[in-house]
Steps between C-alpha positions, in 0.01 A plus 500: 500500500252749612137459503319788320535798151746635393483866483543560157239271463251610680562896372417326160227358583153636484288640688659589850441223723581718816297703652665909582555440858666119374697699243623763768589257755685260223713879424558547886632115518750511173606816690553371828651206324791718373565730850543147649748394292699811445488527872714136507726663243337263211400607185319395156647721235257350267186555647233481218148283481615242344747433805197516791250236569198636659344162736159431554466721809657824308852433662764616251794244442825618311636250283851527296637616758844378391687574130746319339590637258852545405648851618568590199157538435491785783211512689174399404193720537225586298390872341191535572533381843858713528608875553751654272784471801515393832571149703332213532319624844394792245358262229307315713313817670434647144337122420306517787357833387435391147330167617294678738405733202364213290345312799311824568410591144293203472291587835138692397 
């Protein structure tokens, strides 16, 4: 359990809660988020709002972390959040990029 919004909830919601410089430093934390764990050789490869909590003091949490799907599902990932090719270290970069696009559409 983790105290705080979802993402996907909050980039539904209405108005922008976040001030710009909030909104930039919640981008440069999902970021750093993501070096760190590539760095330890972890990944997400389904990196998407709906799988990030976002706690009361802006820290991003990832959540469903872990599938279980059967392998004969292949791997799980989601378009919009996606490239056309590349690994899961790939995916997760592009998310980042297309989170931080939302996050920063909704800044004034």
């Amino acid at each position: 359990w983790v105290q705080g919004i979802p993402l996907d909830a909050y980039l539904s919601s209405a108005p922008n809660p976040l001030s710009d410089l909030e909104t930039a430093r919640l981008v440069q934390r999902i970021a750093r988020l993501i070096v760190l764990i590539h760095e330890k050789g972890v990944n997400h490869g389904d990196l998407k709002p709906s799988n990030m909590v976002i706690s009361d003091n802006l820290e991003p949490v990832l959540i469903d972390a872990l599938d279980f799907s059967p392998i004969t599902d292949g791997e799980i990932s989601t378009s919009a959040y996606a490239p056309q090719s590349g690994d899961v270290f790939e995916r997760d970069r592009f998310a980042v990029t297309k989170i931080s696009e939302e996050l920063l559409g909704r800044s004034s």
